[in-house]
N, CA, C and O atoms as a GROMACS GRO file, in nm:
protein
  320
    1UNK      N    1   9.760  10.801   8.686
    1UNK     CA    2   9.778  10.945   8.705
    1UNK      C    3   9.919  10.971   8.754
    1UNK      O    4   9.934  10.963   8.876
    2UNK      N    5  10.041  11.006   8.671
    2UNK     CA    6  10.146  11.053   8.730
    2UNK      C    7  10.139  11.218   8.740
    2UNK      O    8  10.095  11.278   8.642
    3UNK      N    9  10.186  11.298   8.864
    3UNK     CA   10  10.258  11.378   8.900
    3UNK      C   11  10.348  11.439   8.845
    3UNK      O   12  10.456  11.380   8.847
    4UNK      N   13  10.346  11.539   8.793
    4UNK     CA   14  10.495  11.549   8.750
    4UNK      C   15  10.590  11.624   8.900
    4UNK      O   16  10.507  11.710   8.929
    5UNK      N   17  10.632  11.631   8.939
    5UNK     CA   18  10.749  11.722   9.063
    5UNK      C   19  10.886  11.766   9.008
    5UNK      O   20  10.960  11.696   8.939
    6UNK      N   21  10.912  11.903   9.052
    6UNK     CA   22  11.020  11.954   8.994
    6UNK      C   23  11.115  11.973   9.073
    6UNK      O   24  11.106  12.082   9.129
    7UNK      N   25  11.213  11.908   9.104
    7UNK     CA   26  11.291  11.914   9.162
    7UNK      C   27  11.409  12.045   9.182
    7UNK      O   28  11.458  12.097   9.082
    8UNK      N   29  11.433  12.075   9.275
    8UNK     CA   30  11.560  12.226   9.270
    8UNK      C   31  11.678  12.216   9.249
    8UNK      O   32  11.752  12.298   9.197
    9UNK      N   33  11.716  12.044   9.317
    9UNK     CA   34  11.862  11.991   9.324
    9UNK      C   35  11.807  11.857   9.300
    9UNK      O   36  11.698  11.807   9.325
   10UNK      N   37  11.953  11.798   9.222
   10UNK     CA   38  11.946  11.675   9.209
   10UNK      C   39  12.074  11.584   9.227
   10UNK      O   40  12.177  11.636   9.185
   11UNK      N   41  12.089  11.429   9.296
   11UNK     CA   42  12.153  11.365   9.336
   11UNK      C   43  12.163  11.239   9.308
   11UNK      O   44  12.091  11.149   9.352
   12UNK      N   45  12.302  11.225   9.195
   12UNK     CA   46  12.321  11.101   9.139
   12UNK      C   47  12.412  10.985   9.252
   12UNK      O   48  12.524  10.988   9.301
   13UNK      N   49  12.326  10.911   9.258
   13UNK     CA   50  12.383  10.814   9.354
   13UNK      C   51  12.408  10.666   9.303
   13UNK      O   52  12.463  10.585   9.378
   14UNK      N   53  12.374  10.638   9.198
   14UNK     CA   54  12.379  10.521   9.059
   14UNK      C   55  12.527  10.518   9.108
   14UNK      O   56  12.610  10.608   9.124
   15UNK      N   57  12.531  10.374   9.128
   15UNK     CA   58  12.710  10.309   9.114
   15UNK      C   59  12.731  10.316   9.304
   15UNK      O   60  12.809  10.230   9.347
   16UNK      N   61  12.682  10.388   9.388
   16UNK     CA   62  12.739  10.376   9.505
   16UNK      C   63  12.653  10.280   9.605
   16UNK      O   64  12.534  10.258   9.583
   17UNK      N   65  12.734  10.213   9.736
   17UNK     CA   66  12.656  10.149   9.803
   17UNK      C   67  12.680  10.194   9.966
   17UNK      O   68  12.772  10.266  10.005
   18UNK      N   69  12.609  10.153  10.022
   18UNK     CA   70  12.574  10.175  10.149
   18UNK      C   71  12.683  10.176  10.238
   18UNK      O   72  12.735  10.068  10.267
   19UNK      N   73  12.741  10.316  10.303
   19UNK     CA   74  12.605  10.401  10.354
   19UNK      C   75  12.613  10.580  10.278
   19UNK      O   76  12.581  10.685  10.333
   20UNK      N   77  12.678  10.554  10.109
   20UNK     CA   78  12.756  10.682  10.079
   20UNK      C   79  12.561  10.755  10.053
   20UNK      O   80  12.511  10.854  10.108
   21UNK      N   81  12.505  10.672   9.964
   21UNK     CA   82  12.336  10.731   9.935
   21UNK      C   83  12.308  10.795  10.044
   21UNK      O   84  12.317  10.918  10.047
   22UNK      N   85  12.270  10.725  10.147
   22UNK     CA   86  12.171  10.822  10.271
   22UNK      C   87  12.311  10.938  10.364
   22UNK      O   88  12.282  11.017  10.454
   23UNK      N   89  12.452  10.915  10.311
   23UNK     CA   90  12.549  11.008  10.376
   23UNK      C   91  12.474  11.107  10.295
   23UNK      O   92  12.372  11.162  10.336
   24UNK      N   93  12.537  11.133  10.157
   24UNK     CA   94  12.560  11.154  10.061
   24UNK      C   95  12.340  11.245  10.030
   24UNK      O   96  12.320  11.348   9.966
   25UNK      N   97  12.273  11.194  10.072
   25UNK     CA   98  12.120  11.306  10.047
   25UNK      C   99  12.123  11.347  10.150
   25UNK      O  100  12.044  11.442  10.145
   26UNK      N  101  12.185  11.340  10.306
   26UNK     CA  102  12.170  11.360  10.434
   26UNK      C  103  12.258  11.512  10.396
   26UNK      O  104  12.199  11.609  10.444
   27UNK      N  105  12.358  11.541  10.338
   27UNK     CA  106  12.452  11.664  10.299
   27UNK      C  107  12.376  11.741  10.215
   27UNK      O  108  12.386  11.862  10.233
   28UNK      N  109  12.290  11.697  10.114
   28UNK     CA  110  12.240  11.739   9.996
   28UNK      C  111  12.128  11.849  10.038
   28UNK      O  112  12.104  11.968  10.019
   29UNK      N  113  12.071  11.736  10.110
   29UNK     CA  114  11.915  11.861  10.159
   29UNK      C  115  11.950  11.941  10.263
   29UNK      O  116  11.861  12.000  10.324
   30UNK      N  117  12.092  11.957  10.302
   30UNK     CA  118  12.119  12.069  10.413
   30UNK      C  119  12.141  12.162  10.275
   30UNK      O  120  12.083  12.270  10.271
   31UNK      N  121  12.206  12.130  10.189
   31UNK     CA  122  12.224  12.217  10.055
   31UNK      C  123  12.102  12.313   9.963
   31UNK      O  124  12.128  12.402   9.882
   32UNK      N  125  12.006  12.278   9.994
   32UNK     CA  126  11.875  12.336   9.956
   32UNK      C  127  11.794  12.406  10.085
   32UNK      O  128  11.804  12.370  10.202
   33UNK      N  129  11.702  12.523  10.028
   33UNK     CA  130  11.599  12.569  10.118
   33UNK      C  131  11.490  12.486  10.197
   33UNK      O  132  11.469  12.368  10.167
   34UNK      N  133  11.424  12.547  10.295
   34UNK     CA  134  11.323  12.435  10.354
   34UNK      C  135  11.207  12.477  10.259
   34UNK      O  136  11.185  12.593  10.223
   35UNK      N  137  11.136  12.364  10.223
   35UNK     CA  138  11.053  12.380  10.098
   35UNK      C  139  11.071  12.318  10.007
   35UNK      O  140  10.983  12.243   9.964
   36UNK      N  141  11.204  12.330   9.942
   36UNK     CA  142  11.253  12.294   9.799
   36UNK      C  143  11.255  12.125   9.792
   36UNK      O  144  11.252  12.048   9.888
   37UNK      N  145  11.260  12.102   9.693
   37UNK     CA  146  11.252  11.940   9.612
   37UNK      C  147  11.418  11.894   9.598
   37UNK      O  148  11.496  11.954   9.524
   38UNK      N  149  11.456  11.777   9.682
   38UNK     CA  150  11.551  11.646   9.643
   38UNK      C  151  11.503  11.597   9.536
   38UNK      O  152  11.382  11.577   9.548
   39UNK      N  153  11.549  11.566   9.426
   39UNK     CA  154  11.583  11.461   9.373
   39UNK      C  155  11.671  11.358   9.383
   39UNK      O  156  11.782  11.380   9.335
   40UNK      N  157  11.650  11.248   9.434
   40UNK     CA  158  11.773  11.149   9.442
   40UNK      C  159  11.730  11.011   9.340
   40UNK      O  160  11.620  10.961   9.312
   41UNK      N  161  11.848  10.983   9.307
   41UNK     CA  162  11.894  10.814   9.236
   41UNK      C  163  11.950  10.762   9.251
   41UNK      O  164  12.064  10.804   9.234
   42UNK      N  165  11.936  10.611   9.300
   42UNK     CA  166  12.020  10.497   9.353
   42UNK      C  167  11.991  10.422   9.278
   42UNK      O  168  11.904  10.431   9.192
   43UNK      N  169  12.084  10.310   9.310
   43UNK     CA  170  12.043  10.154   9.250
   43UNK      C  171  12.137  10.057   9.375
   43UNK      O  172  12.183   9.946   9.349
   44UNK      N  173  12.151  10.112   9.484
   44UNK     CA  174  12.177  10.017   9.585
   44UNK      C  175  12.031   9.964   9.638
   44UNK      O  176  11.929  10.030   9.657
   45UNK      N  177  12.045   9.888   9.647
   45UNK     CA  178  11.881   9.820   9.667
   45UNK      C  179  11.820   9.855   9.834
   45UNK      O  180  11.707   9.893   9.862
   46UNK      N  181  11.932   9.830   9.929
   46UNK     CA  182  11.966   9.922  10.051
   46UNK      C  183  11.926  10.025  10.078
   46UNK      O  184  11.902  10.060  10.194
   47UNK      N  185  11.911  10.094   9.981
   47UNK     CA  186  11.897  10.258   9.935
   47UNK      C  187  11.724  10.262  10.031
   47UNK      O  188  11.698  10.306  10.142
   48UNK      N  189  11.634  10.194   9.922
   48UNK     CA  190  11.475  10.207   9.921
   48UNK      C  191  11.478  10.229  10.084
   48UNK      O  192  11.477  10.330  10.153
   49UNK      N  193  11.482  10.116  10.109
   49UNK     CA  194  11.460  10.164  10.302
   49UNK      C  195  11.521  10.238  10.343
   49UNK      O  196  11.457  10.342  10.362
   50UNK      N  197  11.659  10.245  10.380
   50UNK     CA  198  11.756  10.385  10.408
   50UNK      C  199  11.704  10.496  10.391
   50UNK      O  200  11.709  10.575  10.484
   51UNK      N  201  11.640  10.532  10.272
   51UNK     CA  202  11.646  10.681  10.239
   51UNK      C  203  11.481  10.682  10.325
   51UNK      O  204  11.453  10.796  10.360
   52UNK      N  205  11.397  10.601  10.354
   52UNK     CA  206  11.227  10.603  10.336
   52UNK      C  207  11.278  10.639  10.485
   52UNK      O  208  11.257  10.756  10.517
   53UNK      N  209  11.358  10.536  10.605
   53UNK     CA  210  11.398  10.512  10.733
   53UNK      C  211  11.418  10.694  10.772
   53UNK      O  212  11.361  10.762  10.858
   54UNK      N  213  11.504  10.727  10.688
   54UNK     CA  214  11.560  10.866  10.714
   54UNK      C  215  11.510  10.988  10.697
   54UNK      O  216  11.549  11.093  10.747
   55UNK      N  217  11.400  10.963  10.606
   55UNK     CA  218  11.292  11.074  10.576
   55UNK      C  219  11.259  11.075  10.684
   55UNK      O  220  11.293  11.178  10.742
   56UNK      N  221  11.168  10.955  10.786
   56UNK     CA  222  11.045  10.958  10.847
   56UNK      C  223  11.100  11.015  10.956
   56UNK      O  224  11.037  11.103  11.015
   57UNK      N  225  11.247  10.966  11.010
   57UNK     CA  226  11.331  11.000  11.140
   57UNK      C  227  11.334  11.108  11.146
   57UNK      O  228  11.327  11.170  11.252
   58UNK      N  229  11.350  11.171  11.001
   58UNK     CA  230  11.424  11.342  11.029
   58UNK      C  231  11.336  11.416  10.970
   58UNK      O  232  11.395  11.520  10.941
   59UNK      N  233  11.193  11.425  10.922
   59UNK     CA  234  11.129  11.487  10.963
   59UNK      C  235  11.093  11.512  10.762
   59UNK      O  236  10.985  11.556  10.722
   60UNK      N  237  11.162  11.488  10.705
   60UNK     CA  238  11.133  11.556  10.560
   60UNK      C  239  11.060  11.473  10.524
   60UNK      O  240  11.023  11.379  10.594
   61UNK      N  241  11.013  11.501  10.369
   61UNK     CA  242  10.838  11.440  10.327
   61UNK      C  243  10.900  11.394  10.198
   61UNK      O  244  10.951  11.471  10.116
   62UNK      N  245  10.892  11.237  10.182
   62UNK     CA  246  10.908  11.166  10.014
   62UNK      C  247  10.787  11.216   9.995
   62UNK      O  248  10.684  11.200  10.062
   63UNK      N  249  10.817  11.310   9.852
   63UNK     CA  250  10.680  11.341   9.753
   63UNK      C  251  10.651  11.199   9.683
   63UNK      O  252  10.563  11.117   9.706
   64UNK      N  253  10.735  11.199   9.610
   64UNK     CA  254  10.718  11.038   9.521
   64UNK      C  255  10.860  10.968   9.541
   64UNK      O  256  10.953  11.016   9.606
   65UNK      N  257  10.862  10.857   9.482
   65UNK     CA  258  10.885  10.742   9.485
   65UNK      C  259  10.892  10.632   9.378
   65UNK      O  260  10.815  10.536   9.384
   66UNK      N  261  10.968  10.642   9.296
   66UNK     CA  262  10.944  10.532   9.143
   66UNK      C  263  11.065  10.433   9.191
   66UNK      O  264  11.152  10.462   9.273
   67UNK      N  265  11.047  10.287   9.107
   67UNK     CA  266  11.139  10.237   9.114
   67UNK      C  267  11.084  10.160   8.968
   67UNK      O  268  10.975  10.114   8.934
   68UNK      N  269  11.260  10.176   8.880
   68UNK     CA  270  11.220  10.125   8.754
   68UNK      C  271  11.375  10.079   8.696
   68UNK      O  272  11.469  10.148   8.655
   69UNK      N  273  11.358   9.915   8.714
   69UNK     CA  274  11.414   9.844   8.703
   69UNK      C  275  11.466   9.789   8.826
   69UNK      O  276  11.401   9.728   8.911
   70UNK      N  277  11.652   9.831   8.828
   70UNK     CA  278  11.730   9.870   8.977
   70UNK      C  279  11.749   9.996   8.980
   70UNK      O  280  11.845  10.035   9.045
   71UNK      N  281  11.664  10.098   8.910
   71UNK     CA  282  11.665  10.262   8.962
   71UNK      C  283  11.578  10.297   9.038
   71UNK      O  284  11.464  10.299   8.991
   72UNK      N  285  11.596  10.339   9.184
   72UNK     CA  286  11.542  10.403   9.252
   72UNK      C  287  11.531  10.540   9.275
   72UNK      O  288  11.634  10.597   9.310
   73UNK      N  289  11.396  10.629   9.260
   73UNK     CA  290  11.421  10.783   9.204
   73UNK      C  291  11.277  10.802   9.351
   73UNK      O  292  11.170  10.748   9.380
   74UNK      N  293  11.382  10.930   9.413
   74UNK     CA  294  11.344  10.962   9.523
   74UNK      C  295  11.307  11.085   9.486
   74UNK      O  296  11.358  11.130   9.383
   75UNK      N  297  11.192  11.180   9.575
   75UNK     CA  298  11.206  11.333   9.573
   75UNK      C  299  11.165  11.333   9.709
   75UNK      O  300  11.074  11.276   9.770
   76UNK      N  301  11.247  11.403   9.738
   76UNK     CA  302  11.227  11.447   9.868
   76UNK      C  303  11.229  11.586   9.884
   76UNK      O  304  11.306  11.658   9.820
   77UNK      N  305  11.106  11.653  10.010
   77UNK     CA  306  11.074  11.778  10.032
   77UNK      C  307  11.131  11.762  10.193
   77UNK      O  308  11.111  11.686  10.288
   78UNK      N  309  11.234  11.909  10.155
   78UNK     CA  310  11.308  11.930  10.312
   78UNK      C  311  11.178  12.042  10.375
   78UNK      O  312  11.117  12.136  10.324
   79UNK      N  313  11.176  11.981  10.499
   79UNK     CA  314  11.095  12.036  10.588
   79UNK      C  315  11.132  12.107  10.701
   79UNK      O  316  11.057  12.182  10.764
   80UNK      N  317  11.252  12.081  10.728
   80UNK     CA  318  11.360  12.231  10.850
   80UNK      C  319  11.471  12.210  10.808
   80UNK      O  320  11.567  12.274  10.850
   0.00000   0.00000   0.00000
């Protein structure tokens, strides 16, 4: 059963490594409403925990979560 989620903004992070991803969605979702859908993509492998670490700290909600191949595809719902 996949989900589909629609994201409002989206954030290519493919090619960068740690710590520009979790700088770099930490700017993004101040950029969107509280409510609205992150999309993010990495392939720093770093990334997976970083971004999961930083959700839980700061309060926003990973909707989903794929990882396919070395692409990591985040959505994240900002919550304040």
């Amino acid at each position: 059963m996949t989900t589909n989620i629609v994201s409002d903004a989206e954030l290519d992070c493919v090619g960068l490594y740690c710590p520009m991803p979790i700088a770099m969605t930490k700017a993004e979702i101040e950029r969107i409403e509280i409510g609205q859908v992150l999309k993010v993509e990495a392939d720093d492998p770093a990334a997976e925990e970083d971004i999961k670490r930083w959700a839980k700290r700061t309060g926003h909600e990973i909707l989903k979560f794929e990882k396919e191949g070395n692409l990591l595809t985040f959505y994240i719902k900002r919550t304040k």
